[in-house]
ZAMARGU-4260 file (C-alpha; in steps of 0.2 Angstrom, whole numbers, plus 5000, padded with zeros to 4 digits):
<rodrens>
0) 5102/5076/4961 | 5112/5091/4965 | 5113/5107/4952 | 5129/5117/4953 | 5128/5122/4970
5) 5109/5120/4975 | 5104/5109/4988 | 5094/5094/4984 | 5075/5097/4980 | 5065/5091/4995
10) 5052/5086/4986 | 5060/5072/4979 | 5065/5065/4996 | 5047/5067/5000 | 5040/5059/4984
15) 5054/5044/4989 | 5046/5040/5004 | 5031/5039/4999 | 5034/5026/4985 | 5044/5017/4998
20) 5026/5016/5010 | 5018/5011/4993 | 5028/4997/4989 | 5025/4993/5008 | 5009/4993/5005
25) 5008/4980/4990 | 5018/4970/5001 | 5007/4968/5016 | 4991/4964/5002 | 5001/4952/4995
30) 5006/4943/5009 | 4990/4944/5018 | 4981/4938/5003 | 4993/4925/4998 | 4992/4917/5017
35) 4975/4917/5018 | 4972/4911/5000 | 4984/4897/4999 | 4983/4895/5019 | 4966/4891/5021
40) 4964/4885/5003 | 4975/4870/5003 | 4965/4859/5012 | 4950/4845/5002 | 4935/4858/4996
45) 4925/4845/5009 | 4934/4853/5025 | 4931/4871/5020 | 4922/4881/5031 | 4910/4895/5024
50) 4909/4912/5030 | 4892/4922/5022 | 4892/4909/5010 | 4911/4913/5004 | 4923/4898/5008
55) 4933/4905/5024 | 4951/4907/5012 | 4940/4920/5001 | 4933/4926/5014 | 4949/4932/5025
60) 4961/4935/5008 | 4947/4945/4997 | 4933/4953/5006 | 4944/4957/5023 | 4959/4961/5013
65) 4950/4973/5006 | 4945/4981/5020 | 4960/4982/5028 | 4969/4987/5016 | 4957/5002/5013
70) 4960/5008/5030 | 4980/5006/5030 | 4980/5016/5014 | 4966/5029/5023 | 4977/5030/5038
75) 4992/5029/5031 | 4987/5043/5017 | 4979/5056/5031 | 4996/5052/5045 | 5010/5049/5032
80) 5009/5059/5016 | 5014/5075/5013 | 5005/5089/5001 | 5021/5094/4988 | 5017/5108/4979
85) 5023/5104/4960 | 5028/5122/4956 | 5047/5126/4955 | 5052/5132/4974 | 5062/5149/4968
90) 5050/5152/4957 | 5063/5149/4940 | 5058/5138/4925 | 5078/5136/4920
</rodrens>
């Protein structure tokens, strides 16, 4: 988005980014849940095997899913994303 003659808003580049490592990050939940879930969960209920009680699918696609996926967004949050402050930069409200 260009104004008559002002260089594009950082902010907006920055904001981008960071939706693009969010969507990212949905991905790699899906796809780690999906694999495990429908991996380890196709087989006869007879052949699971139980972890703390939980079938091993639930297990590995729920409960460590979670986990890992609260540190990516942890680490990802404090090494990757950028404080943007929402005030105008030169200060006008045009």
């Amino acid at each position: 988005m260009r104004k008559a003659g002002k260089p594009t808003d950082k902010r907006f580049k920055i904001s981008h980014r960071e939706a693009l490592i969010g969507v990212i990050l949905v991905l790699i939940n899906f796809f780690w849940w999906f694999g495990f879930g429908y991996g380890l969960g196709s087989e006869k209920v007879e052949n699971y095997t139980y972890i703390f009680g939980f079938p091993a699918w639930f297990f590995y696609s729920c409960i460590i899913g979670l986990i890992v996926m609260i540190i990516l967004v942890s680490i990802t949050v404090k090494f990757l994303f950028k404080e943007v402050p929402f005030e105008d930069e030169e200060g006008d409200l045009k």
